[in-house]
Phi, psi and omega in degrees: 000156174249137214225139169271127153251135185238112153083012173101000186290141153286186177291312222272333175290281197320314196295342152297304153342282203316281209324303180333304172109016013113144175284124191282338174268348150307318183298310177281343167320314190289319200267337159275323161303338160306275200330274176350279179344310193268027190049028186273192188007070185279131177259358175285154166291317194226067174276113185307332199256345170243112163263146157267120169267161140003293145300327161327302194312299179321278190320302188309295168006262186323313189301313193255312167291350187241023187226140163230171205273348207205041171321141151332120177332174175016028146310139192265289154280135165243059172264128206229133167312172187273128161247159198195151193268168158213170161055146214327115162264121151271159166226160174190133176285121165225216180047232172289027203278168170250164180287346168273351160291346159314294208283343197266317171299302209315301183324325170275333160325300192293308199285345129260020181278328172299286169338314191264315206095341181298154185251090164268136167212155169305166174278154168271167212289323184265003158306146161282115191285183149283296199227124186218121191249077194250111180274140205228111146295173181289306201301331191278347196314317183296306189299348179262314168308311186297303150352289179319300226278350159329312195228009204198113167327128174315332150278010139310273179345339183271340151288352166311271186327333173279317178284311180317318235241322182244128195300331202292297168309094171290317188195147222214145168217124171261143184233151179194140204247169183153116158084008177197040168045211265237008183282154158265118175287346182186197210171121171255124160231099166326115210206148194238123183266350156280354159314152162260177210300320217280332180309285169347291188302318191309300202290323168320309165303316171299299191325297176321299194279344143336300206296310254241320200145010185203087200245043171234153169263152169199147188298336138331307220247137212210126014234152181192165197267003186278038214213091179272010142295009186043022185316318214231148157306298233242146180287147203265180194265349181269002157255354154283325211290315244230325173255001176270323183285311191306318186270009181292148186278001188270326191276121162238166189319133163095340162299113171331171172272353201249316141341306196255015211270291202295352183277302166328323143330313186277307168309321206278347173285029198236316189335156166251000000 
């Protein structure tokens, strides 16, 4: 998920804000011209002032994939197996979208489709997508949830309900599995349609690639959008770097880190 920082607020201040009732499309216009202001949702891809080795590579690895942004209640370690997709992801855009958000997944498509080897393509109008991609005004939020709730167990649904409710939450991506042993079968992702454009494009990117297999942030790791300092927009070539390693076929769904630690090693040292 991506968490808003506004002005030096922590989550829990914001999250009083939303109680408060604050106009959301102000509130986020303001959280993006911070950032902007502070060199933050930076849009190069290949930023000349932060290099990466190898070793980054490694290190980052282990950090984002084997961690999450959100531990299990009573976790000890947050430490979580590596998840991971196979086979054809459809997607479909729904709700409050624009024709640029069409243009803007196929374009992340494409740049991962390079990265995995994996095929995203929209769904076809009679298909059930995989990745149900939803941009949401507040008022459509209710009429999407009963719709979710339809088709999807209630413990899904709660970062749906944390996001709807609270401003603090910009945009959220949930995963899940069925029916295809330790593979991930599928992806609910959240986009606040009162967003401005670049934050709106920016939470696409995170959100998707997140989805994908790499769902943590750390304050460490650079550059990359795996970052809740907002430095970088759009995902980067060291985080398309970072899904070429996740989708090497020696690493699979469900392995540990200390399982995958020599095999990573290996990929990244093969690395070009």
């Amino acid at each position: 998920a991506r968490l808003a920082r506004l002005l030096g607020l922590a989550a829990p201040a914001l999250l009083a804000a939303g109680c408060a009732g604050p106009d959301p499309a102000e509130h986020f216009a303001a959280l993006q011209a911070s950032l902007v202001s502070k060199g933050g949702l930076r849009t190069e891809i290949a930023p000349a002032d932060a290099p990466y080795d190898r070793g980054d590579l490694e290190r980052n690895f282990r950090l984002i994939a084997f961690r999450s942004e959100f531990p299990a209640a009573g976790d000890i370690i947050d430490e979580k197996p590596l998840s991971k997709w196979r086979g054809t992801i459809t997607w479909r855009i729904v709700g409050d979208d624009r024709p640029s958000d069409h243009a803007r997944m196929q374009a992340l498509g494409a740049r991962i489709e390079a990265a995995t080897g994996l095929e995203l393509r929209e769904a076809e109008a009679a298909e059930t997508p995989r990745m149900l991609i939803m941009y949401l005004s507040p008022e459509a939020r209710p009429t999407m949830r009963s719709a979710l709730a339809q088709r999807f167990p209630e413990a899904l649904l709660e970062m749906f309900d944390t996001w709807a409710s609270q401003l603090w939450v910009v945009c959220y991506a949930t995963t899940y599995r069925g029916g295809d042993g330790p593979w991930t079968s599928g992806a609910l992702i959240g986009i606040r349609d009162e967003l401005p454009d670049l934050l709106r494009d920016s939470c696409l990117d995170e959100e998707v690639v997140q989805a994908l297999g790499l769902p943590n942030d750390d304050a460490s790791v650079r550059p990359s959008i795996f970052n809740d300092d907002e430095e970088f927009a759009f995902m980067t070539e060291h985080d398309a770097d970072l899904l070429r390693i996740l989708y090497d076929p020696r690493l699979a769904p469900g392995m540990t880190e200390a399982e995958a630690a020599p095999i990573v090693r290996r990929i990244v040292d093969e690395m070009d």
